[in-house]
The first five atom37 places (N, CA, C, CB, O) and aatype in JSON, in Angstrom:
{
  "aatype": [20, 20, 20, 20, 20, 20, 20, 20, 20, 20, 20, 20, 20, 20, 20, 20, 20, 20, 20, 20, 20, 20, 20, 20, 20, 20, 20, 20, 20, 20, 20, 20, 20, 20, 20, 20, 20, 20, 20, 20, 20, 20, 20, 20, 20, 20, 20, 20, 20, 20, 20, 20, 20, 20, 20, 20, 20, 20, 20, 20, 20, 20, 20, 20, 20, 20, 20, 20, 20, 20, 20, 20, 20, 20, 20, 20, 20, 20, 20, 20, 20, 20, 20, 20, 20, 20, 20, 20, 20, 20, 20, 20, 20, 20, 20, 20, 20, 20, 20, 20, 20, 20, 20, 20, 20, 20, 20, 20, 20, 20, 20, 20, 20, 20, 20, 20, 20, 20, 20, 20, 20, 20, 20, 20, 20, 20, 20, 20, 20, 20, 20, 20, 20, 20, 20, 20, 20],
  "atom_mask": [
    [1, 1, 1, 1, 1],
    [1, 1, 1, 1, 1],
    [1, 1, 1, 1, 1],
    [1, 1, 1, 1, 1],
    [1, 1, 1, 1, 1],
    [1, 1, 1, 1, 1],
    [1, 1, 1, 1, 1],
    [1, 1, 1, 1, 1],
    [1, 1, 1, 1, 1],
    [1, 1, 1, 1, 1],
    [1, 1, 1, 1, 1],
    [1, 1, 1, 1, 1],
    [1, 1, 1, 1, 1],
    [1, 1, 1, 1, 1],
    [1, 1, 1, 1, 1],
    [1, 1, 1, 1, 1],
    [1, 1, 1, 1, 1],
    [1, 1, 1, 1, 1],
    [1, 1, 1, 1, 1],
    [1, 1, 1, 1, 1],
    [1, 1, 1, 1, 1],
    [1, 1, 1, 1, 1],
    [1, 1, 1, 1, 1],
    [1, 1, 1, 1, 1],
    [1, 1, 1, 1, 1],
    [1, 1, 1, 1, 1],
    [1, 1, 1, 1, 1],
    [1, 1, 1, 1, 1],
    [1, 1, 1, 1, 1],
    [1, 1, 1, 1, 1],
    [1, 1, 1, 1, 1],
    [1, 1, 1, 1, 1],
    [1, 1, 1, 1, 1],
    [1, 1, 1, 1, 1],
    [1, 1, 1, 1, 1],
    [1, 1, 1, 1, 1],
    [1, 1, 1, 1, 1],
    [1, 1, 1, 1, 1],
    [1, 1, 1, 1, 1],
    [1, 1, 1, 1, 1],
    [1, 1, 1, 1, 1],
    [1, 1, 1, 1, 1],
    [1, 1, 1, 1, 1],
    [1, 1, 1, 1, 1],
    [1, 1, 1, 1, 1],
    [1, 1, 1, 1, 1],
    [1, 1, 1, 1, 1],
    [1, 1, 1, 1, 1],
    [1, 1, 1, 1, 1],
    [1, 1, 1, 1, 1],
    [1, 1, 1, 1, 1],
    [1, 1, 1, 1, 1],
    [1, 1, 1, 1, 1],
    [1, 1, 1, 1, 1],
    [1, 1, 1, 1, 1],
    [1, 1, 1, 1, 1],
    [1, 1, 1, 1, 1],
    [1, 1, 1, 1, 1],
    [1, 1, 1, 1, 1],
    [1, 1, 1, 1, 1],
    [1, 1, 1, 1, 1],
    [1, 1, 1, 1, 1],
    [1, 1, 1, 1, 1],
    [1, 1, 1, 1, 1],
    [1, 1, 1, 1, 1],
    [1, 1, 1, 1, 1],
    [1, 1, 1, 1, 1],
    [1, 1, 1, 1, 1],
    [1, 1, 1, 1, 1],
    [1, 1, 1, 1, 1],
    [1, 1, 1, 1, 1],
    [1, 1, 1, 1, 1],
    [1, 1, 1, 1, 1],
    [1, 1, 1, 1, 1],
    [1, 1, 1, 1, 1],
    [1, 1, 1, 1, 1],
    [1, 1, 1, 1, 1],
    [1, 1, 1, 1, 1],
    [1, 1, 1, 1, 1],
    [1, 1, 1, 1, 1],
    [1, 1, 1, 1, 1],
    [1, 1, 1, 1, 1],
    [1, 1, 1, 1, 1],
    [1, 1, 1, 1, 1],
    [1, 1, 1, 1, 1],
    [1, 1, 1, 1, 1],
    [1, 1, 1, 1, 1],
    [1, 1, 1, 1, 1],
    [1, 1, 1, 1, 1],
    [1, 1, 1, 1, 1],
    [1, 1, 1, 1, 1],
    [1, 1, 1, 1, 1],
    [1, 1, 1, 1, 1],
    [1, 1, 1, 1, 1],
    [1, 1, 1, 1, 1],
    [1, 1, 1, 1, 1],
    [1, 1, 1, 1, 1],
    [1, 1, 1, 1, 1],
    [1, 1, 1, 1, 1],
    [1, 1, 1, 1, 1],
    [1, 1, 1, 1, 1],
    [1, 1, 1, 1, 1],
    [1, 1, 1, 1, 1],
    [1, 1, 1, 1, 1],
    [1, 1, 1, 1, 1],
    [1, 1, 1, 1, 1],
    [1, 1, 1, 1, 1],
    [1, 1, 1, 1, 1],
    [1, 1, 1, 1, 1],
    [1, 1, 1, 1, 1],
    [1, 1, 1, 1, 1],
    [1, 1, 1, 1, 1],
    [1, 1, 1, 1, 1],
    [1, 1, 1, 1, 1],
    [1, 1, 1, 1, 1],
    [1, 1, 1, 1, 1],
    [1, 1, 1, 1, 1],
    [1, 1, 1, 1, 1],
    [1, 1, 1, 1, 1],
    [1, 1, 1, 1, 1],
    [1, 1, 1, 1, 1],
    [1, 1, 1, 1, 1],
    [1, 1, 1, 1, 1],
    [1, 1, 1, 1, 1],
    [1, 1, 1, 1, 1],
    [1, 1, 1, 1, 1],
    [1, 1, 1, 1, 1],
    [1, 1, 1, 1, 1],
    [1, 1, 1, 1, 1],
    [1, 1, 1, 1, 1],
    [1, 1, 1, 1, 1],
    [1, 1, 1, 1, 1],
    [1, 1, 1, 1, 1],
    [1, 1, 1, 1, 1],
    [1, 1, 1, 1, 1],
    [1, 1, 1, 1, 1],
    [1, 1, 1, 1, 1]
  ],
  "atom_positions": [
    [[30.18, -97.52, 19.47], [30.28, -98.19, 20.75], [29.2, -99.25, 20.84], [30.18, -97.19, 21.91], [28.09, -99.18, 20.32]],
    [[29.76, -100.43, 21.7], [28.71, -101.82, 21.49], [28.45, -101.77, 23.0], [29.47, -103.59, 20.77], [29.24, -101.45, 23.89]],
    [[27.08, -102.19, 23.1], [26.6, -102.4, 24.77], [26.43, -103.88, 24.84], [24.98, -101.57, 25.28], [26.07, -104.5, 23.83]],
    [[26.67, -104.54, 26.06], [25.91, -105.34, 25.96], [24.86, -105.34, 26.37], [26.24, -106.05, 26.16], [24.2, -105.91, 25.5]],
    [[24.0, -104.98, 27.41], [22.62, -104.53, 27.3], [22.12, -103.89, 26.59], [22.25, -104.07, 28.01], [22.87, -103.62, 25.66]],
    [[20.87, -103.32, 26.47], [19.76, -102.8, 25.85], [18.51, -102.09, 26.94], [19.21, -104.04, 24.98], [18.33, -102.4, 28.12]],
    [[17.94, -101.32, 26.32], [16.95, -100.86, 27.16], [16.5, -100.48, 25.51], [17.26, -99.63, 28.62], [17.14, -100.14, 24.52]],
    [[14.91, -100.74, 25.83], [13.8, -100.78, 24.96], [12.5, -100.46, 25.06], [13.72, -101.7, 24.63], [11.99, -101.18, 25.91]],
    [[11.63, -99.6, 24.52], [10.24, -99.39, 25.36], [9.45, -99.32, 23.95], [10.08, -97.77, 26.56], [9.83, -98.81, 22.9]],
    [[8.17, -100.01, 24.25], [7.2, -100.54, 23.14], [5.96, -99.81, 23.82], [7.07, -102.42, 22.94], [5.28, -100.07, 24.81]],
    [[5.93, -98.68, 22.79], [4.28, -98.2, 22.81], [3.28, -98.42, 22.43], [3.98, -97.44, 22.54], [3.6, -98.74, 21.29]],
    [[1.76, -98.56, 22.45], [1.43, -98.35, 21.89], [0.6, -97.15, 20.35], [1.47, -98.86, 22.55], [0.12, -96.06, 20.65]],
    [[0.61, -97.53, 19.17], [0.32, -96.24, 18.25], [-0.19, -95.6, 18.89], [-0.39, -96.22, 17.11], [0.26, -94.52, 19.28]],
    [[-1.36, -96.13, 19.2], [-2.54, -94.87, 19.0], [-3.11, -94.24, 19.72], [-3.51, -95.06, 18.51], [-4.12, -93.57, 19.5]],
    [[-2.23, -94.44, 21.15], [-2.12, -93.03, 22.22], [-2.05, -91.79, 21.78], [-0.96, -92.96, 23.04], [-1.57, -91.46, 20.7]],
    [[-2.6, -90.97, 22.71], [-2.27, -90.26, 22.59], [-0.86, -89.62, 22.66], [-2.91, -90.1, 22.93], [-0.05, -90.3, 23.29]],
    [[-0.2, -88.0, 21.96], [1.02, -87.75, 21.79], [1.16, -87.75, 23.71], [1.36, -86.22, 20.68], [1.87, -88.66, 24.13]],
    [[0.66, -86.97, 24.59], [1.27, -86.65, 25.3], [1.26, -88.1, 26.59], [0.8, -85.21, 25.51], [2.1, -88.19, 27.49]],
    [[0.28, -88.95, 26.41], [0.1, -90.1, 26.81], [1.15, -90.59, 26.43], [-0.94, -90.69, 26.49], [1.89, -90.81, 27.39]],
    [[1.82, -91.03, 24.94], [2.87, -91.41, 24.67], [4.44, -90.88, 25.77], [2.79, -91.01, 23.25], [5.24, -91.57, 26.4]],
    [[4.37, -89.76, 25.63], [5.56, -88.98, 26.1], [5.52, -89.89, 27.99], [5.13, -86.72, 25.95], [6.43, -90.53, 28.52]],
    [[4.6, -89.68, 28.35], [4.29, -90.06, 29.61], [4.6, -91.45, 29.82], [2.97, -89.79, 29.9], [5.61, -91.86, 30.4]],
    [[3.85, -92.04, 29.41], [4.39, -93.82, 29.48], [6.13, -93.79, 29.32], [3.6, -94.96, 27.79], [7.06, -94.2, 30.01]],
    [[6.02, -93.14, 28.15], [8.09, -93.38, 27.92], [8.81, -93.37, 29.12], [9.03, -91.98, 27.03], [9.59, -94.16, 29.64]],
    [[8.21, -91.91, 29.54], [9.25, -91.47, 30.62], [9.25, -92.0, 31.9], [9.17, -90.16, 30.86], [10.31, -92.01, 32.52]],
    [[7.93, -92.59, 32.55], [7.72, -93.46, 33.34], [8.5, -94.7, 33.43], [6.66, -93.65, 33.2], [9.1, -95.13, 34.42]],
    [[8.4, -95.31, 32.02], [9.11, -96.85, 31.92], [10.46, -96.49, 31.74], [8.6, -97.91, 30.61], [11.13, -97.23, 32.46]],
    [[11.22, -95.67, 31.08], [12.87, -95.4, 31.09], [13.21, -94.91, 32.98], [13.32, -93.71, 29.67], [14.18, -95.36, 33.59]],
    [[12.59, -94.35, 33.35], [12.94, -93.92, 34.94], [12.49, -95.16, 35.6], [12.08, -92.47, 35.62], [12.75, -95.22, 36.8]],
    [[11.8, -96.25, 35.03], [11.82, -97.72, 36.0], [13.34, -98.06, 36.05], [10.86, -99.24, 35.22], [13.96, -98.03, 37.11]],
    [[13.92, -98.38, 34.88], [14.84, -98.96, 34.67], [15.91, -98.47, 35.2], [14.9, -99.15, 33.63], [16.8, -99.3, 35.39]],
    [[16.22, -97.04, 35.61], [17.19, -96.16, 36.33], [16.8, -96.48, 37.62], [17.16, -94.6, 36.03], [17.74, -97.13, 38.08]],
    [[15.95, -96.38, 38.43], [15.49, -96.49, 39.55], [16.02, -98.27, 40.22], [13.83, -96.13, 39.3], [16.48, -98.52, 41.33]],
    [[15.75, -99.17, 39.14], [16.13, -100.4, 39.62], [17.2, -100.73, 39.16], [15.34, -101.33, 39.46], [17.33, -101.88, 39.58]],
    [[18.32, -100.43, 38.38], [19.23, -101.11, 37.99], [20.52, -99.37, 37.94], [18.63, -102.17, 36.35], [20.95, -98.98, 36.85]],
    [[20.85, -98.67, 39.18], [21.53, -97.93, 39.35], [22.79, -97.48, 38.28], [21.75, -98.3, 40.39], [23.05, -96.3, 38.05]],
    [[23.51, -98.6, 37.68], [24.81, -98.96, 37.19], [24.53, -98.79, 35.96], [25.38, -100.27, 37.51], [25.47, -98.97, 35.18]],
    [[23.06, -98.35, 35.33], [22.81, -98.26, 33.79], [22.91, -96.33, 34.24], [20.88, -99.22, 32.96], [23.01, -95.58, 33.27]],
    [[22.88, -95.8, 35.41], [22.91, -94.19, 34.59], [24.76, -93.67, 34.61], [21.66, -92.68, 35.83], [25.63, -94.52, 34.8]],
    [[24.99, -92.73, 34.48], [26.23, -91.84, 34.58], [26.24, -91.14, 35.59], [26.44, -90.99, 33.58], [25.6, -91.1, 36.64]],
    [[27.4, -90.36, 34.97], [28.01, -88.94, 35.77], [26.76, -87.95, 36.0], [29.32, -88.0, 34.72], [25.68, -88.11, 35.44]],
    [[26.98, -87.16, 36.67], [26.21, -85.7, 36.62], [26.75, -84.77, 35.29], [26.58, -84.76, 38.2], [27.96, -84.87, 35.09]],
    [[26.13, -84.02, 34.52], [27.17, -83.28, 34.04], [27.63, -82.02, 34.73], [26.86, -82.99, 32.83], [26.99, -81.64, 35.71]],
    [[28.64, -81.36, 34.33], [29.12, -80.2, 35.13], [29.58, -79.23, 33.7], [30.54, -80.68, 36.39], [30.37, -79.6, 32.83]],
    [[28.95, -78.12, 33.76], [29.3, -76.99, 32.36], [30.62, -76.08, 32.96], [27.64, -75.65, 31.94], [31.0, -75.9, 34.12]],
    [[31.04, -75.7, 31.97], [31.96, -74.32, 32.25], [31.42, -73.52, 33.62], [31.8, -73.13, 30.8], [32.19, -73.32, 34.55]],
    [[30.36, -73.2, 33.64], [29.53, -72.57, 34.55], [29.87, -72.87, 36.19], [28.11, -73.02, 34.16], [29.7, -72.2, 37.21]],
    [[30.49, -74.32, 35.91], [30.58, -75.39, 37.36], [29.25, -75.55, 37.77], [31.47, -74.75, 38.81], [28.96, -75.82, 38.94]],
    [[28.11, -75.36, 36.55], [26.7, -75.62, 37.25], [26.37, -77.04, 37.39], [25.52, -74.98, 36.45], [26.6, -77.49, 36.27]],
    [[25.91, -78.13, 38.22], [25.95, -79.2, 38.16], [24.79, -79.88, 37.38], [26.14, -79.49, 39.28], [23.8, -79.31, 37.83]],
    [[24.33, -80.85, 36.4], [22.89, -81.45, 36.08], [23.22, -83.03, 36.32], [22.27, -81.08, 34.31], [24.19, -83.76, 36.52]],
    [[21.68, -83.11, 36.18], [21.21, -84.52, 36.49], [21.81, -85.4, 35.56], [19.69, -84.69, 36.44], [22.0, -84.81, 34.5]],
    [[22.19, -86.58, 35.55], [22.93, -87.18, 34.63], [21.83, -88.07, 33.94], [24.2, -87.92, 35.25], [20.67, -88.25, 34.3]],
    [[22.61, -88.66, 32.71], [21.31, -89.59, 31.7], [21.84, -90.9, 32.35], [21.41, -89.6, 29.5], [22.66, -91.13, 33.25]],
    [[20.98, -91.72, 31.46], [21.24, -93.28, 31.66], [21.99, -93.11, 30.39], [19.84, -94.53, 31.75], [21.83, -92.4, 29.4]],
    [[23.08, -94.23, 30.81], [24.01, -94.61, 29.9], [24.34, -95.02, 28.82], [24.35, -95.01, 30.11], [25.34, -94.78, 28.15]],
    [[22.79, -96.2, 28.49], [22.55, -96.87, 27.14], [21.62, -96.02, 26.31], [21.94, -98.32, 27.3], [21.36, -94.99, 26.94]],
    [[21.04, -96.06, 25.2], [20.58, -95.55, 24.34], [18.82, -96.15, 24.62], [21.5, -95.9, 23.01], [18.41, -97.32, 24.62]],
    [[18.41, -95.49, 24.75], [16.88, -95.97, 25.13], [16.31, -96.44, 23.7], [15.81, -94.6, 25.88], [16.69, -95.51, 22.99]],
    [[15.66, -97.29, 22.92], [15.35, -97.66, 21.54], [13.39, -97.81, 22.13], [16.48, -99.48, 20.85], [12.88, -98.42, 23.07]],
    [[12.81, -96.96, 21.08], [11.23, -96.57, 21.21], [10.88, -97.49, 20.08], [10.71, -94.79, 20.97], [11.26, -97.31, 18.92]],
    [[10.12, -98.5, 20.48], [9.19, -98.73, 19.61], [7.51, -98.82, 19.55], [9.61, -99.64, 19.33], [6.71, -98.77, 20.48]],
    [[7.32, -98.95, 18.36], [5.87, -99.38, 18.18], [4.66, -99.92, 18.41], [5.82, -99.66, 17.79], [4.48, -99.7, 17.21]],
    [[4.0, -100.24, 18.64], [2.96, -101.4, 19.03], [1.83, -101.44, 17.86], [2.2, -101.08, 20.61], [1.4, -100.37, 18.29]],
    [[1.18, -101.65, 17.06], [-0.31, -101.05, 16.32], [-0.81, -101.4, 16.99], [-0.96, -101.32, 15.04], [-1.67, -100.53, 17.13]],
    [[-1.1, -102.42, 17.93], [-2.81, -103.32, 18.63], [-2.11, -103.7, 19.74], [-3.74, -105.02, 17.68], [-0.93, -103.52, 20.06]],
    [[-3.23, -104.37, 20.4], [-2.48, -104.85, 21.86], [-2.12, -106.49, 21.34], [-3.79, -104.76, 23.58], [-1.92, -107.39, 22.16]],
    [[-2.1, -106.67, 20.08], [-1.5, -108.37, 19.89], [0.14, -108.05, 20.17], [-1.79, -109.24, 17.9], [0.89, -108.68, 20.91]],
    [[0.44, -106.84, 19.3], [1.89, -106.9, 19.22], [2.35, -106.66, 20.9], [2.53, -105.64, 18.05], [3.3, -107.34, 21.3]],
    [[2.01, -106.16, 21.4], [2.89, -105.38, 22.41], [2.54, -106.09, 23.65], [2.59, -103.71, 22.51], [3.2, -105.91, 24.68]],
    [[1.21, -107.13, 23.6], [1.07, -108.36, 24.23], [2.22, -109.59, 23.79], [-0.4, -108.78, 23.9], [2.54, -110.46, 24.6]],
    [[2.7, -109.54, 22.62], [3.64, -110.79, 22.39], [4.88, -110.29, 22.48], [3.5, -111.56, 21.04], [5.8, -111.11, 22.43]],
    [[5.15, -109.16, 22.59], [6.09, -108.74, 23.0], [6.75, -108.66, 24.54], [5.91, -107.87, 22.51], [7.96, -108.78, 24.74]],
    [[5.93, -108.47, 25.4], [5.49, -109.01, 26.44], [5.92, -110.42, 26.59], [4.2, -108.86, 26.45], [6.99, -110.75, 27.1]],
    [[4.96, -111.31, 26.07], [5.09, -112.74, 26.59], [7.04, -113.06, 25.51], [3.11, -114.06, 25.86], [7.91, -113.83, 25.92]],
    [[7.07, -112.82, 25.14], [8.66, -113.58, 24.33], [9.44, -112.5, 25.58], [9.18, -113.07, 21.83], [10.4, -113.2, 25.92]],
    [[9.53, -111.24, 26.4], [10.48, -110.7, 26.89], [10.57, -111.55, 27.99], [10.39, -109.34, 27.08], [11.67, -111.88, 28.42]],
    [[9.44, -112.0, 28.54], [9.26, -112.79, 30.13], [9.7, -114.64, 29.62], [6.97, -112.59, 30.92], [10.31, -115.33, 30.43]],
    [[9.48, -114.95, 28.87], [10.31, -116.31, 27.83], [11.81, -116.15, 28.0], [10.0, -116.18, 25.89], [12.67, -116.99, 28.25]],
    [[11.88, -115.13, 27.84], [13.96, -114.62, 27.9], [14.07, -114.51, 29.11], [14.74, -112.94, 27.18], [15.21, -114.87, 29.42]],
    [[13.43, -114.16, 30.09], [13.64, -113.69, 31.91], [14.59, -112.35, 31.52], [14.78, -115.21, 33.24], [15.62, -112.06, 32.15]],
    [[14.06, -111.57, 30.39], [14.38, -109.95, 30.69], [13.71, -109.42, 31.42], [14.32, -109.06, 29.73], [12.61, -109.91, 31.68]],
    [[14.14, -108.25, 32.01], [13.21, -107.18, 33.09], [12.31, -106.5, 32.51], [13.97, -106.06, 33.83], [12.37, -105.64, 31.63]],
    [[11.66, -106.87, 32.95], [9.82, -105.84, 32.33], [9.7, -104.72, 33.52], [7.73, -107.19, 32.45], [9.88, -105.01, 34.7]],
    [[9.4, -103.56, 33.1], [8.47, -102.78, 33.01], [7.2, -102.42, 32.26], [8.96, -102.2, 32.98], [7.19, -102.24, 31.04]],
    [[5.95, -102.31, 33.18], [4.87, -102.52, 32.34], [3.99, -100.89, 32.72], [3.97, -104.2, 32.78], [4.17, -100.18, 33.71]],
    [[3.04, -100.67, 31.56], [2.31, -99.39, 32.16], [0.68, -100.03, 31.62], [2.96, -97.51, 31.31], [0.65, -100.79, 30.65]],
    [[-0.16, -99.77, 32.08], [-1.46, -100.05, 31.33], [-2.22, -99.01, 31.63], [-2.19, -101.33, 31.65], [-2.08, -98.05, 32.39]],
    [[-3.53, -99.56, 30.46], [-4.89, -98.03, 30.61], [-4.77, -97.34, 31.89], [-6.8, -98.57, 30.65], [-4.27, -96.24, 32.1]],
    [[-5.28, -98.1, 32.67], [-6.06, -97.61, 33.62], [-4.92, -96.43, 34.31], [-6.67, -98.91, 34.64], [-5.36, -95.3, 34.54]],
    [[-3.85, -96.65, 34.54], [-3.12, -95.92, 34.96], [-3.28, -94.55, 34.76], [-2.21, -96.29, 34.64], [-3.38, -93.78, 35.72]],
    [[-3.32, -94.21, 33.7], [-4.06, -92.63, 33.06], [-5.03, -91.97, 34.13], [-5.18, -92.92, 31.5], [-4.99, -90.78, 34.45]],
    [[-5.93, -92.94, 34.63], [-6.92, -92.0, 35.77], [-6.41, -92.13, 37.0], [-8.51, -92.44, 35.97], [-7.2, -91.88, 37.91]],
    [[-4.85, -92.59, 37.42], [-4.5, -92.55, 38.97], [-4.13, -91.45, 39.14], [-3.52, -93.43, 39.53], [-3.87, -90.83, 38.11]],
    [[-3.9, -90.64, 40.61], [-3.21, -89.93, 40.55], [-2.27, -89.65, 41.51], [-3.74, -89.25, 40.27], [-1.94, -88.54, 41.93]],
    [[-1.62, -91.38, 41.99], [-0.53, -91.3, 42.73], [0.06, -92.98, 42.88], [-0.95, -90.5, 44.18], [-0.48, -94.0, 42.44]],
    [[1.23, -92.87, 43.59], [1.58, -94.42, 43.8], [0.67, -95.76, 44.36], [2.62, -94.36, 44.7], [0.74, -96.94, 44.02]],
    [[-0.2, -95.11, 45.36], [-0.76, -95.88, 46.06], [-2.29, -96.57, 44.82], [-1.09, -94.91, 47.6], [-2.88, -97.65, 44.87]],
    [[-2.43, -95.61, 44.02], [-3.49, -96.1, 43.1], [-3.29, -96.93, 42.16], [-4.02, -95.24, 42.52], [-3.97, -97.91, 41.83]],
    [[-1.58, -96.21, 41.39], [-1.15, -97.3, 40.83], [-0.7, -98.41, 40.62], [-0.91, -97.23, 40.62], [-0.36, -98.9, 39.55]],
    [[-0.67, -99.06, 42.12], [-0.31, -99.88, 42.99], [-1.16, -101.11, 42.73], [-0.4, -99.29, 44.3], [-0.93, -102.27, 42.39]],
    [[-2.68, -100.08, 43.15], [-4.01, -101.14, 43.1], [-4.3, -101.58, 42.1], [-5.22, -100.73, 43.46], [-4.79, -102.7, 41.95]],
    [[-4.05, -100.74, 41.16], [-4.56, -100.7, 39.55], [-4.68, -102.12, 38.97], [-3.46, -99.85, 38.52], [-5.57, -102.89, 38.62]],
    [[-2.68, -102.05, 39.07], [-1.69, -103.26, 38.62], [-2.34, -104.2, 39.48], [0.07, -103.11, 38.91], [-2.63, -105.17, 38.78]],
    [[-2.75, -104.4, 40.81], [-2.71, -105.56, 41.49], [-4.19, -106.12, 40.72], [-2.63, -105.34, 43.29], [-4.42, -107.25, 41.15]],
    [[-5.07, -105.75, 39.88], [-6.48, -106.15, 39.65], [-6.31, -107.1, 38.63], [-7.48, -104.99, 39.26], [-7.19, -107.92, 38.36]],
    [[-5.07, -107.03, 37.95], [-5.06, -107.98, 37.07], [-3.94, -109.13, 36.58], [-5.34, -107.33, 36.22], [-2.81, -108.63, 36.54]],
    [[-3.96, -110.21, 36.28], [-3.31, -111.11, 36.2], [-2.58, -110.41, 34.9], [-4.06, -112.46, 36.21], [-3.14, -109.47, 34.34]],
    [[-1.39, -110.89, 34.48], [-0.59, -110.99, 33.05], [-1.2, -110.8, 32.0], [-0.04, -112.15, 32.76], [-0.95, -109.93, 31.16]],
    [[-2.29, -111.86, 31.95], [-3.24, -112.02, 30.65], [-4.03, -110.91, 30.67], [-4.18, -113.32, 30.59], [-4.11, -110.18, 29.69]],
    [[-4.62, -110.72, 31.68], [-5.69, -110.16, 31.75], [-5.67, -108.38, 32.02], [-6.33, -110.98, 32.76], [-6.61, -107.64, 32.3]],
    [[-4.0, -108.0, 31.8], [-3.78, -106.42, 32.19], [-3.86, -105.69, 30.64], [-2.03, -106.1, 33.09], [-3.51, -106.26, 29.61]],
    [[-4.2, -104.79, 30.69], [-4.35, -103.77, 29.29], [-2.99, -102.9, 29.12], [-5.78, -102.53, 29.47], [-2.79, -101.83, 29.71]],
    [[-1.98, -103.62, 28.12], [-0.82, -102.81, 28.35], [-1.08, -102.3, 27.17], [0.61, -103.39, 28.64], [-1.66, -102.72, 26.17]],
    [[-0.22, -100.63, 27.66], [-0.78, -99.75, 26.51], [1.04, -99.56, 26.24], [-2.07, -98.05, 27.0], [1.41, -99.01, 25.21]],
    [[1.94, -100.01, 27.15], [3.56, -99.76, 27.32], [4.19, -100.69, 27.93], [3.96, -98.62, 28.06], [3.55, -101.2, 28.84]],
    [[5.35, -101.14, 27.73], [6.72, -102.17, 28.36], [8.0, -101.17, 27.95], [6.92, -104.08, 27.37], [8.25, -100.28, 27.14]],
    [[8.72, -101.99, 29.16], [10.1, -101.47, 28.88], [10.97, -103.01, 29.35], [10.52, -99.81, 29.97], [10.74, -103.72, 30.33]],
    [[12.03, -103.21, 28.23], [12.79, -104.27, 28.36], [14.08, -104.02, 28.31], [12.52, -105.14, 27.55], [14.72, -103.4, 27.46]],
    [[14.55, -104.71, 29.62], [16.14, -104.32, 29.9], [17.11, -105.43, 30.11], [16.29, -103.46, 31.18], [16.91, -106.17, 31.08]],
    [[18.16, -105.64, 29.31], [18.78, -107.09, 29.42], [19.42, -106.82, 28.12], [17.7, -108.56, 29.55], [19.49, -105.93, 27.27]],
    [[20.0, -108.4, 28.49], [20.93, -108.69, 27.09], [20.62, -108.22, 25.55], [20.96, -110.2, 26.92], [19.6, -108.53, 24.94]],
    [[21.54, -107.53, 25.1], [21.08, -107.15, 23.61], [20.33, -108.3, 22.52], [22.46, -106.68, 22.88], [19.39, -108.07, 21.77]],
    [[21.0, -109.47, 22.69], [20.5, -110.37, 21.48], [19.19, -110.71, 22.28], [21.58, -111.84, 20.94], [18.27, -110.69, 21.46]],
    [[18.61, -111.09, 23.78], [17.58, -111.1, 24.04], [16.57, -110.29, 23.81], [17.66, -111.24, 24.82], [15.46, -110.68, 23.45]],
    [[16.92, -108.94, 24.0], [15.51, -107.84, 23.62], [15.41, -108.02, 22.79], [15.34, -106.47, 23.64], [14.23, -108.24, 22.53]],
    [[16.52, -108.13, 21.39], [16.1, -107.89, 19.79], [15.23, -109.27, 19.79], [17.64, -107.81, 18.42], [14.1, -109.14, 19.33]],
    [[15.57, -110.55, 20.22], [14.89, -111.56, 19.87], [13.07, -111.28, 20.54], [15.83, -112.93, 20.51], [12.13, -111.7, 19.87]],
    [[12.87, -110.73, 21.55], [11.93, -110.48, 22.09], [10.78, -108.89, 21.05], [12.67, -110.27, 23.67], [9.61, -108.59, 20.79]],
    [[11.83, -108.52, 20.89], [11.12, -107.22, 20.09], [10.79, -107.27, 18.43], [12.16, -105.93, 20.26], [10.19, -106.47, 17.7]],
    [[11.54, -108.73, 18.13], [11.54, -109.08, 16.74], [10.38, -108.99, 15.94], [11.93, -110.26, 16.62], [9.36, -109.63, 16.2]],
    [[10.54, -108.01, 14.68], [8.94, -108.04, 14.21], [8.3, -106.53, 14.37], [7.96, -109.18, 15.28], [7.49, -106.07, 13.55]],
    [[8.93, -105.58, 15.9], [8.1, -104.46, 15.73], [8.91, -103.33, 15.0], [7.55, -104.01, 17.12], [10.03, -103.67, 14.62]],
    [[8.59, -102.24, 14.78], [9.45, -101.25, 13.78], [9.17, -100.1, 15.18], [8.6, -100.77, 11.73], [8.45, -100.08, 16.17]],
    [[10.05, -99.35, 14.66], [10.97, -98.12, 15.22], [9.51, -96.88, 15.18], [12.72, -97.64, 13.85], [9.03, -96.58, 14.09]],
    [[9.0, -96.33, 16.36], [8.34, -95.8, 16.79], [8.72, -94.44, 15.88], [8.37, -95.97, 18.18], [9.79, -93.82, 15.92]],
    [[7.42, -94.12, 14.93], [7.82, -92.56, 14.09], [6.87, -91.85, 14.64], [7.71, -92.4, 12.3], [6.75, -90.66, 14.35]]
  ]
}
């Protein structure tokens, strides 16, 4: 099956594992939260028990080694006018909306420490935007 969107999230390595897990799940639930029409059904088992449903497209994890890559990854997604989701350091010591709020507001584009993005849009745009990083192992 062919999408034409994409959803994409660029980590950085050398987070930590559970830091990793965290950023992911943060930036894939941006993209559900703002763009409704990317999740599904609920599922429903034999049971008739009801669950939460997924998003629809295939979420694709990648890489970052340094903050060059996942900074230019960044600047080529906002070049395309794909949807960013962004997570940075500091975020790690908030411990609610209103902090993470402030966090983000302290810094300009250039000047934010992204440790995560998530890019949602046209398929040939993300790949052109993500071009260069490898598949998060």
């Amino acid at each position: 099956m062919s999408y034409e969107n994409k959803i994409a999230i660029v980590i950085k390595n050398d987070l930590q594992t559970w830091q990793k897990l965290n950023v992911a799940s943060f930036l894939a639930s941006s993209v559900a939260i703002k763009f409704p029409d990317t999740h599904g059904n609920a599922f429903v088992n034999a049971s008739n028990s009801v669950y939460l449903p997924f998003i629809k497209h295939p979420i694709l994890i990648f890489g970052a080694e340094n903050s060059e890559q996942i900074k230019r990854a960044f600047n080529r997604a906002k070049e395309r006018e794909l949807h960013i989701g962004i997570y940075t350091e500091p975020l790690f010591a908030t411990k609610n909306e209103e902090e993470n709020l402030i966090e983000i507001a302290k810094c300009t584009d250039d000047e934010q420490n992204l440790v995560g993005i998530v890019v949602y849009g046209e398929v040939k745009k993300v790949n052109k935007a993500l071009d260069g990083l490898k598949f998060h192992s």
